[in-house]
Every structure is written in C-alpha cells, then in structure tokens.
NUBALUM-446223 format. One record per residue (C-alpha): residue number from 1; x, z, y; residue in one letter. Coordinates in nm, 2 decimals, padded with zeros to 4 digits. Last residue first. Example, Ala and Ser with C-alpha at 12.3 -4.5 7.8 and 13.67 -1.06 7.14 Angstrom:
<nodes>
pos: 2 X: 01.37 Z: 00.71 Y: -00.11 code: S
pos: 1 X: 01.23 Z: 00.78 Y: -00.45 code: A
</nodes>
This chain:
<nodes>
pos: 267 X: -04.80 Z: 04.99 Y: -06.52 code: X
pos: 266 X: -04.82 Z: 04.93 Y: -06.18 code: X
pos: 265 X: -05.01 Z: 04.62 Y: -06.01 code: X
pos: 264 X: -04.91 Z: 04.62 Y: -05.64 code: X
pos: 263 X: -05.17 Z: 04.57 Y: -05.38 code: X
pos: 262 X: -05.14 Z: 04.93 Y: -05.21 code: X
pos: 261 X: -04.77 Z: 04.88 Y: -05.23 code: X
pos: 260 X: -04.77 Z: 04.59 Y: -05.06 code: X
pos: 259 X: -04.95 Z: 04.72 Y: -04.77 code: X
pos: 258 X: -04.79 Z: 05.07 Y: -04.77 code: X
pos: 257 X: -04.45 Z: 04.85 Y: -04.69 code: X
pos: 256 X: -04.62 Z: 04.65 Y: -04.45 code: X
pos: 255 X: -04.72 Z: 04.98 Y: -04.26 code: X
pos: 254 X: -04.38 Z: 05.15 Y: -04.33 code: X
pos: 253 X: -04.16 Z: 04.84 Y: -04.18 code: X
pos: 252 X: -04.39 Z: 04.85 Y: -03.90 code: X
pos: 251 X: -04.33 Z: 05.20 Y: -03.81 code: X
pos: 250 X: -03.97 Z: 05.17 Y: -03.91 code: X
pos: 249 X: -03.98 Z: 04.88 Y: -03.61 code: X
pos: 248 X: -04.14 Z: 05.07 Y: -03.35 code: X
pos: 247 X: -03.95 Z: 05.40 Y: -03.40 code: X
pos: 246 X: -03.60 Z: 05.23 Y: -03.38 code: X
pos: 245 X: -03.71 Z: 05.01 Y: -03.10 code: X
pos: 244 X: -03.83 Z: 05.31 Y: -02.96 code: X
pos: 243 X: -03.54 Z: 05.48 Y: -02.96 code: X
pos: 242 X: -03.31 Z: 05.23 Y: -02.87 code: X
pos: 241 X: -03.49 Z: 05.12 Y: -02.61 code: X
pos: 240 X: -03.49 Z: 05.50 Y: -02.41 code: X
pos: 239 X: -03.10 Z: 05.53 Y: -02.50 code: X
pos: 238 X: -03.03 Z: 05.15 Y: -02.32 code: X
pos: 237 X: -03.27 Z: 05.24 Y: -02.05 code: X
pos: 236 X: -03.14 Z: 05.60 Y: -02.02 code: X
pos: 235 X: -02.80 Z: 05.39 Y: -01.90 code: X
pos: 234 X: -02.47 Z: 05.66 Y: -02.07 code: X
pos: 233 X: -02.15 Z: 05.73 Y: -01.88 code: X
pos: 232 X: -01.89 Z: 05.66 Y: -02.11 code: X
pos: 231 X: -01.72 Z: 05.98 Y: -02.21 code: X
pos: 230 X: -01.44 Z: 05.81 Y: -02.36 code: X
pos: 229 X: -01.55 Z: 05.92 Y: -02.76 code: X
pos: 228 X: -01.90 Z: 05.96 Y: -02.73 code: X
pos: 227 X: -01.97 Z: 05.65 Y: -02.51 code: X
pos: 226 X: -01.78 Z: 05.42 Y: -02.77 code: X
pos: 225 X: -01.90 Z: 05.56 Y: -03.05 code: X
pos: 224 X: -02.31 Z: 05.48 Y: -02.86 code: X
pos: 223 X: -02.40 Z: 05.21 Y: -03.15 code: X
pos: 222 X: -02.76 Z: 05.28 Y: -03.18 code: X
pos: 221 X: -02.84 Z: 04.87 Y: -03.05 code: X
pos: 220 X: -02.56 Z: 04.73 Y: -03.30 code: X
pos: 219 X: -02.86 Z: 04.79 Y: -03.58 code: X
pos: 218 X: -03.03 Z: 04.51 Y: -03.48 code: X
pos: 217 X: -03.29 Z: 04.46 Y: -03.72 code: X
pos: 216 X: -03.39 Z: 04.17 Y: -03.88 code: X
pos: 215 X: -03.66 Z: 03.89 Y: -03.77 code: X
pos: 214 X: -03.51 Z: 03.85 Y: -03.40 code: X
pos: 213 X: -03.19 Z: 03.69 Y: -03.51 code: X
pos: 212 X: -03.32 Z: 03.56 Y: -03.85 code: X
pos: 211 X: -03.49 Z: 03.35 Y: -03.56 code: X
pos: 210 X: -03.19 Z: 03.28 Y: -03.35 code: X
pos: 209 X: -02.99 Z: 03.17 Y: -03.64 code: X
pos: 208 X: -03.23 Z: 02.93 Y: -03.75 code: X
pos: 207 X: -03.29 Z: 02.79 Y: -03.41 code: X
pos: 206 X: -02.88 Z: 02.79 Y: -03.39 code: X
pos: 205 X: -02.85 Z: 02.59 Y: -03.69 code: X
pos: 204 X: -03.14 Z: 02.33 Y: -03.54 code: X
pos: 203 X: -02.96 Z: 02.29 Y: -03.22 code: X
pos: 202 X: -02.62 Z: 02.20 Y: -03.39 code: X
pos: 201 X: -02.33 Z: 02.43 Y: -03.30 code: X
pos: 200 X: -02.05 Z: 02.24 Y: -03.05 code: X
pos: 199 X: -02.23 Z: 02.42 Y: -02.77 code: X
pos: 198 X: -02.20 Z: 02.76 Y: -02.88 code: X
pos: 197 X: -01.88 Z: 02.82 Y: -02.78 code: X
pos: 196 X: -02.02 Z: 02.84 Y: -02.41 code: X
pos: 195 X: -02.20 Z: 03.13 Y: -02.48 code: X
pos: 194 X: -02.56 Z: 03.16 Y: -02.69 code: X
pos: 193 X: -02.40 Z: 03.13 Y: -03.01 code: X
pos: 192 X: -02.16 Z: 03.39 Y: -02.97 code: X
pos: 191 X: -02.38 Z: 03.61 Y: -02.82 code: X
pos: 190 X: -02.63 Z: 03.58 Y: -03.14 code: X
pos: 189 X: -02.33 Z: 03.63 Y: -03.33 code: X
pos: 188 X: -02.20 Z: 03.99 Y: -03.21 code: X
pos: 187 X: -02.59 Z: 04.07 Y: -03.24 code: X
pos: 186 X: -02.60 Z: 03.99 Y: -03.56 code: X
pos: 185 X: -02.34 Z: 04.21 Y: -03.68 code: X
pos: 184 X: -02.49 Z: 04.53 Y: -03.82 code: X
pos: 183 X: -02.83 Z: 04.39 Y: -03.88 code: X
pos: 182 X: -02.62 Z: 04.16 Y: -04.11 code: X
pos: 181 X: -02.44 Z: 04.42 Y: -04.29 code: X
pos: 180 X: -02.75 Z: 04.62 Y: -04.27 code: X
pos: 179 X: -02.97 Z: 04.34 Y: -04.47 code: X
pos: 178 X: -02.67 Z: 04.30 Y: -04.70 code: X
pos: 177 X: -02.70 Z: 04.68 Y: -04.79 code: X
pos: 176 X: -03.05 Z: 04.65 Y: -04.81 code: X
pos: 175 X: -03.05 Z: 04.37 Y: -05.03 code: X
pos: 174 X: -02.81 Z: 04.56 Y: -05.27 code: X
pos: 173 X: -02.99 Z: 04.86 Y: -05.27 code: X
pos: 172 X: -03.37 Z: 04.73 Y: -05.28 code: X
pos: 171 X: -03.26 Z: 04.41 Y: -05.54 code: X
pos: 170 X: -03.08 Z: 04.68 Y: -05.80 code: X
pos: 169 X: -03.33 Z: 04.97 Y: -05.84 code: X
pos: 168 X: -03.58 Z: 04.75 Y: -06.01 code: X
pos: 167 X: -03.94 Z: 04.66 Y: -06.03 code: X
pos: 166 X: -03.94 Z: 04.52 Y: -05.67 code: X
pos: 165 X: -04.17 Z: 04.51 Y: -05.41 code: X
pos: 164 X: -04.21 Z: 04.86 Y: -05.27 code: X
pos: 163 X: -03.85 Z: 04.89 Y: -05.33 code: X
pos: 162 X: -03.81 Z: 04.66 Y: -05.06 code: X
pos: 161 X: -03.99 Z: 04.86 Y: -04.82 code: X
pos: 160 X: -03.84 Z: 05.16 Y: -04.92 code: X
pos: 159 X: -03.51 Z: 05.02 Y: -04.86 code: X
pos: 158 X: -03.68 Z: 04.87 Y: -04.53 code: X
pos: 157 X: -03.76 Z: 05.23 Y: -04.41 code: X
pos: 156 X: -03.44 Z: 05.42 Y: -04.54 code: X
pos: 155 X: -03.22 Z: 05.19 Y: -04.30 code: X
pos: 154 X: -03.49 Z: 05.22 Y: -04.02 code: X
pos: 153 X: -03.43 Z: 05.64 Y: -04.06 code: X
pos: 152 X: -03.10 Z: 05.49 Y: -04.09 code: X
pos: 151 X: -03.09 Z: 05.44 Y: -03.74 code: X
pos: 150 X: -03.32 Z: 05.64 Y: -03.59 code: X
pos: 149 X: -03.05 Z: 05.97 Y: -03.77 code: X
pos: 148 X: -02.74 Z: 05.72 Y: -03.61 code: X
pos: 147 X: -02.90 Z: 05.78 Y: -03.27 code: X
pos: 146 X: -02.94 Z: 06.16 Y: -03.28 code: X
pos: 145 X: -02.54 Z: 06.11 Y: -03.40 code: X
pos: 144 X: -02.44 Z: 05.91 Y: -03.10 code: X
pos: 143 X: -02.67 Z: 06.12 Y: -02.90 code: X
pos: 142 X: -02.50 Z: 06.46 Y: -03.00 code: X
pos: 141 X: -02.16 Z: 06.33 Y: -02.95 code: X
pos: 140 X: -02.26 Z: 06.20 Y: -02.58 code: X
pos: 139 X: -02.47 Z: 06.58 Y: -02.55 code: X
pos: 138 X: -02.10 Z: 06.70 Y: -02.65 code: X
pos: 137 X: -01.91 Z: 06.55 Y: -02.38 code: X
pos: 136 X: -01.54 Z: 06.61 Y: -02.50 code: X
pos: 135 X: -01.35 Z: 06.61 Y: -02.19 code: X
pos: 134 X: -01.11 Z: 06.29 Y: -02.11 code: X
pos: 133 X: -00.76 Z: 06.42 Y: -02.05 code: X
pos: 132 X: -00.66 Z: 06.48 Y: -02.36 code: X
pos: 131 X: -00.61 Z: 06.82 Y: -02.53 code: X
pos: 130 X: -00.47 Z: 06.83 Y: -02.85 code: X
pos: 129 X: -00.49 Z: 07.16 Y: -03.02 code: X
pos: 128 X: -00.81 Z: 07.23 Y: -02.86 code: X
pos: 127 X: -00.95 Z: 06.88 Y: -02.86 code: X
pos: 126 X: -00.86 Z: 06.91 Y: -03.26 code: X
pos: 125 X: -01.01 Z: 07.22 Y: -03.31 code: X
pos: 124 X: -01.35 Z: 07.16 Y: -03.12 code: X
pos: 123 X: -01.36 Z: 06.76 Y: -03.33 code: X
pos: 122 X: -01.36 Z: 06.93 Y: -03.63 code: X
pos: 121 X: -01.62 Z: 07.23 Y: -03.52 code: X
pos: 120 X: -01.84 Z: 06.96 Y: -03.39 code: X
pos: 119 X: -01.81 Z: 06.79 Y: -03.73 code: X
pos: 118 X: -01.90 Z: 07.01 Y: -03.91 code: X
pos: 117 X: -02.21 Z: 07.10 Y: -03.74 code: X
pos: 116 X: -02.29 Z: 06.76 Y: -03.68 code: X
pos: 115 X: -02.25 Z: 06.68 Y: -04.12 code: X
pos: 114 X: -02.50 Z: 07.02 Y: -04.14 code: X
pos: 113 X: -02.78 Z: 06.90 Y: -03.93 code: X
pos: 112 X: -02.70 Z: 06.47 Y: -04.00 code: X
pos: 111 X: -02.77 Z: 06.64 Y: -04.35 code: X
pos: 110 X: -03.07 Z: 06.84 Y: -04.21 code: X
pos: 109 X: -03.22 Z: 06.48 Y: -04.08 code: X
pos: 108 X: -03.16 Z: 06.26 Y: -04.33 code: X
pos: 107 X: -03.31 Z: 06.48 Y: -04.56 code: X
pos: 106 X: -03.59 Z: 06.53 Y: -04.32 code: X
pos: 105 X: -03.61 Z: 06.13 Y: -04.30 code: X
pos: 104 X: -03.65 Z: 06.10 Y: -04.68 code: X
pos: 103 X: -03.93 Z: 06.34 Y: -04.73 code: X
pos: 102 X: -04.12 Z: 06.14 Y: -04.49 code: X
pos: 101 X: -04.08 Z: 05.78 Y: -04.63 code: X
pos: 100 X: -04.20 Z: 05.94 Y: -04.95 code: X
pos: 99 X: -04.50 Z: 06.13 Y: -04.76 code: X
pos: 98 X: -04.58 Z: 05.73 Y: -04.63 code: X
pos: 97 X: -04.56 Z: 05.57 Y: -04.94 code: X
pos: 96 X: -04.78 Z: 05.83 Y: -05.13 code: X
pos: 95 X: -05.05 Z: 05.85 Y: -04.82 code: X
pos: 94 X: -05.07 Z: 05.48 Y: -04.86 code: X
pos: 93 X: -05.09 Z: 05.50 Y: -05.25 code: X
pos: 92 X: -05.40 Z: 05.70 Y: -05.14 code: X
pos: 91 X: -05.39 Z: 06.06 Y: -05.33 code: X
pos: 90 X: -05.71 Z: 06.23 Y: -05.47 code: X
pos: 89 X: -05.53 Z: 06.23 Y: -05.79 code: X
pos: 88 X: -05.49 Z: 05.92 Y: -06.05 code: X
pos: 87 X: -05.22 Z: 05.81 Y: -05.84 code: X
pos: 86 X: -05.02 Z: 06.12 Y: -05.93 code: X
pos: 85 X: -05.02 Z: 06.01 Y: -06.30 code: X
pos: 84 X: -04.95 Z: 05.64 Y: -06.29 code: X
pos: 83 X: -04.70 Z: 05.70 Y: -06.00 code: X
pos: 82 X: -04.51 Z: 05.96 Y: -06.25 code: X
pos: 81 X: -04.46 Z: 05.69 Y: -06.49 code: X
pos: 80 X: -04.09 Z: 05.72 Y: -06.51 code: X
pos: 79 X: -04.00 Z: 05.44 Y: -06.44 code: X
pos: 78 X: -04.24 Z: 05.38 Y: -06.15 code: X
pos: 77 X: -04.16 Z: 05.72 Y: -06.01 code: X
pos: 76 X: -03.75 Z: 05.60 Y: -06.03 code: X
pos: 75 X: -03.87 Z: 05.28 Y: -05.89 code: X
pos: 74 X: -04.06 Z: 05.43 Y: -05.59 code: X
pos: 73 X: -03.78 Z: 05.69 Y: -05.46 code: X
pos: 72 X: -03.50 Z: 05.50 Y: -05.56 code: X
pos: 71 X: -03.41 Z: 05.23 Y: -05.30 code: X
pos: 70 X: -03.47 Z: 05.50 Y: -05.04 code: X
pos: 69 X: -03.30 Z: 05.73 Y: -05.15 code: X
pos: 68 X: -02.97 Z: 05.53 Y: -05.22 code: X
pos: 67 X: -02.98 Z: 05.36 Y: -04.93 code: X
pos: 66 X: -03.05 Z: 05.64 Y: -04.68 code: X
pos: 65 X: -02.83 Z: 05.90 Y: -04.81 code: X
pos: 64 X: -02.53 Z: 05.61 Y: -04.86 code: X
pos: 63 X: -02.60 Z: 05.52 Y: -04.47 code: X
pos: 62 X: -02.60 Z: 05.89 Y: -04.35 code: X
pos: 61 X: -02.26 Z: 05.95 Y: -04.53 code: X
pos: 60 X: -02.15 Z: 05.62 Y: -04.38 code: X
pos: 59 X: -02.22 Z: 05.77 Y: -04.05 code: X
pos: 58 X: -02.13 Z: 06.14 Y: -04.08 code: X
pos: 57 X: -01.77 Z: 05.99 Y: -04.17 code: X
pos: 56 X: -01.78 Z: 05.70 Y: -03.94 code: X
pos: 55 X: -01.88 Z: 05.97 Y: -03.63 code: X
pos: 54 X: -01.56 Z: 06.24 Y: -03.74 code: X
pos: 53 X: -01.35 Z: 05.96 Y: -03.76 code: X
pos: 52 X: -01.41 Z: 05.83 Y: -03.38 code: X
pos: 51 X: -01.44 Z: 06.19 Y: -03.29 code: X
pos: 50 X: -01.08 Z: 06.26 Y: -03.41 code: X
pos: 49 X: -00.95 Z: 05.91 Y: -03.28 code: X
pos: 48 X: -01.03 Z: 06.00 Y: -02.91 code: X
pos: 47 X: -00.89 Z: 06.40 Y: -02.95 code: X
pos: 46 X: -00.59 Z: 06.26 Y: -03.13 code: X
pos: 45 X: -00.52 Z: 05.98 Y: -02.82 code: X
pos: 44 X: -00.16 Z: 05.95 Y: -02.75 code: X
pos: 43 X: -00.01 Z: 06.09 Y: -03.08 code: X
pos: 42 X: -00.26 Z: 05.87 Y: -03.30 code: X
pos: 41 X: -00.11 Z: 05.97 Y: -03.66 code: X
pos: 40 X: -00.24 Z: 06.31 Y: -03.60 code: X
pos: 39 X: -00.58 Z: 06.20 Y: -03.61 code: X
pos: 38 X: -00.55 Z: 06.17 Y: -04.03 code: X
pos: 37 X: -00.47 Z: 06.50 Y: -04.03 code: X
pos: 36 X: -00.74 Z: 06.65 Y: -03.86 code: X
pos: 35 X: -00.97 Z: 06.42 Y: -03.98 code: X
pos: 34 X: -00.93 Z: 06.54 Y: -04.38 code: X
pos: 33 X: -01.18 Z: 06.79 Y: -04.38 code: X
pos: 32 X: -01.46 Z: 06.55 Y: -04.20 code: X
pos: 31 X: -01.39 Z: 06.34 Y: -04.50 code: X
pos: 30 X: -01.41 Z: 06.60 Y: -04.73 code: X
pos: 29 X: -01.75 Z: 06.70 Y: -04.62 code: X
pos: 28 X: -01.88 Z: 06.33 Y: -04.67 code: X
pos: 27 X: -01.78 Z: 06.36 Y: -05.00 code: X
pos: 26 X: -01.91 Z: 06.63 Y: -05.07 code: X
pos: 25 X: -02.25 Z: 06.49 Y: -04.91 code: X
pos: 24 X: -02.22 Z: 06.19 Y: -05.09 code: X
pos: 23 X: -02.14 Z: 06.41 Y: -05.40 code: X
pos: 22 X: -02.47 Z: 06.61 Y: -05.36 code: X
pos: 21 X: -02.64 Z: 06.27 Y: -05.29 code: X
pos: 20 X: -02.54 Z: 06.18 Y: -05.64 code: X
pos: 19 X: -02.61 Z: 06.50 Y: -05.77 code: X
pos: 18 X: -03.02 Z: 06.49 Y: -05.66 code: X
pos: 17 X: -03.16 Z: 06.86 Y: -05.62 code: X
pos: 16 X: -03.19 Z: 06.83 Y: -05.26 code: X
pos: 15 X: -03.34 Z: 06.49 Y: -05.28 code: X
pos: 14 X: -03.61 Z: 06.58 Y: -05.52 code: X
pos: 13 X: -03.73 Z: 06.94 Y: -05.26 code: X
pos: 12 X: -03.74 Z: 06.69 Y: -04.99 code: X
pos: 11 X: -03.94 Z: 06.44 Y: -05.21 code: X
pos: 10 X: -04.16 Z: 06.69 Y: -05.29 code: X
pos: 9 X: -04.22 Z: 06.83 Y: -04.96 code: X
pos: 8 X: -04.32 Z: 06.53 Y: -04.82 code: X
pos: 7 X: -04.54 Z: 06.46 Y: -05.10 code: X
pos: 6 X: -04.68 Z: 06.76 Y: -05.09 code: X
pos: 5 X: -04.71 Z: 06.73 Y: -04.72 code: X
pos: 4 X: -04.92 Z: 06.43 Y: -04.77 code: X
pos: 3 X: -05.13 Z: 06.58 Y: -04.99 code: X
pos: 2 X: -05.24 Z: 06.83 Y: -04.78 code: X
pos: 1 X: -05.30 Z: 06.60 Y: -04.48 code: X
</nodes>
C-alpha cells in the first residue's frame, strides 16, 4: 500500500509541475474568461449558451489532461529509464500501473475542482446579468461535470492502456483520440443502423459495426449538457449506468493494461 501511494503521489506531484498541462489549464482558464462575451451574441438565451461554453471549455480541458497524461506517463519512464530503476524496488509493475492510473484521476479531479469553480462563478454572473426563465440547477451543472471527471477518467484508462503497449508517445495519443472520436459518436450510428435507414446496409457491415459498437466505449452515455443547460429533469437510471459503466470499464481497461505491462520486455 505504501508504494502505491508513492506512486500516486508522484505522479500527482509530476503532473502539477508539467508546462504543457499548465498551458491546458491556462488555456482552459481563458476560455471560461472569454464566455461572457462570447454568450452575448445569443440575446434570447445568454444564460443557456453561457453554461453550454462554460461545459466544452472544462470538457476539452479535461480531455487534453487526460490524453496527454496518460499517453506519457509509461513512455516518458521508459525513456527515461526510470521504470528500469523503480522496478528494481519492492514494486509490482502492477502496483506501478495502477498508482500511475491513480495520480492521473486526482489531477483530473482537482482540475475539474478549480475549472467548476470557475465556471460556476461564470455561469453566476451571466444568469445574474441575464436572467432567463429556466433557473440554473447547479446539482444538473455539478453532474454534467461529476460525469465528464468518469469520463475521461475512461479516457486516461485506455491512454494508459495503449501506452502500455507501445514504445512511443505518438500511437497512445493519436489512437486515443480516434478511439474518443469514435466512442464519441458510435452511438449516433448504432441508432442509425438499427432504424429503418438501416435496411439498405448489408447484414455483414452492420455485424461489424455492431461489434466495434459494443467493443469501444460509449462516451455519448456522460453527455448530461443538455440537462444542465434547460434544467432537464434527470432518470437516476441513466446517472446510476453511467457511473458504473464508467467504473466497470476503466476497471477492466486497468486490469488488461497491468497485464500487458507485467509481460512487457523493457529495456
């Protein structure tokens, strides 16, 4: 247990030094800055438009945070030879993988913190200037961003996951940026298929399609924008599957992830 907090706390402690994530974050900071004026340009609906902007900005920050660190945690150890020195310590390269994983999910976490914060006090000003006449529900904005955390805590997962596998930085970033462009969308196609326009697709495409389907994540699951920004009334069946589907499959992602790892030659 010891050595898994190290290596929790190191990677915490890594992240919070790293400059690239301190411009992501800056970045993501600026954004938020500049929702106020960019909801102006929706007279009708500035509170609606300022949440919407307030929830991509603390999302695509989230998503770059996630990416990046966990397509870099292994390979920048394994280029660095620190893996051949730590390994040599009473450490299991499972209990390595795992305090990796865990570092990365409480930066996740404390920036999804501070971006909420931010944002809350964006979205406060703007629904006070602007009043519409849907309330803000904040434990809506609160889910939507708990939700995004599960999200790219999955994200993180199967960038570690790949980088697990490879020997460079390149195939865990881009292929899990493709992998949540497509997690992002399946499930738009997967009801496409299975309607009525479906029916001109050959069987054997849509087999294929189904099975990619269930094989990556849907990501369109955590998507509650909508219910944060109209006050949509929320199902605790939808929230409660979300979660643990989220939970369930970052588990598994981890598990094969320690498995590969644990087999892997280093140098």
């Amino acid at each position: 247990m010891t050595s898994f907090i190290n290596q929790v706390r190191l990677t915490f402690l890594w992240a919070l030094r790293d400059k690239i994530l301190h411009a992501v974050l800056g970045v993501a900071l600026l954004m938020l800055v500049l929702v106020p004026v960019l909801s102006l340009f929706s007279m009708r609906q500035v509170q609606e438009l300022a949440i919407t902007l307030t929830l991509s900005a603390i999302s695509f920050s989230l998503l770059g945070i996630s990416v990046f660190l966990g397509s870099s945690s292994i390979w920048r150890d394994i280029e660095r030879r620190y893996t051949s020195s730590v390994l040599t310590l009473p450490l299991t390269r499972t209990t390595y993988v795992a305090g990796r994983l865990a570092g990365i999910l409480l930066f996740i976490v404390l920036s999804a913190l501070v971006l909420g914060i931010a944002g809350a006090c964006v979205i406060a000003a703007m629904s006070g200037y602007y009043p519409s006449d849907v309330p803000v529900r904040w434990s809506h904005v609160a889910i939507a961003i708990g939700c995004n955390v599960v999200k790219y805590a999955l994200v993180a997962a199967l960038a570690l996951l790949l980088s697990s596998i490879s020997t460079s930085f390149f195939l865990p970033f881009f292929g899990t940026v493709i992998l949540y462009l497509a997690g992002s969308g399946s499930q738009d196609v997967y009801e496409y298929i299975s309607s009525s326009y479906g029916s001109t697709i050959p069987k054997a495409f849509i087999a294929v399609i189904k099975l990619i389907y269930y094989l990556i994540p849907n990501l369109a699951i955590f998507d509650f924008t909508l219910n944060a920004v109209y006050g949509l009334p929320l199902t605790w069946e939808g929230l409660f599957f979300a979660l643990a589907y989220g939970m369930v499959y970052t588990l598994i992602l981890l598990i094969i992830a320690c498995s590969i790892f644990g087999r892997r030659q280093l140098p």
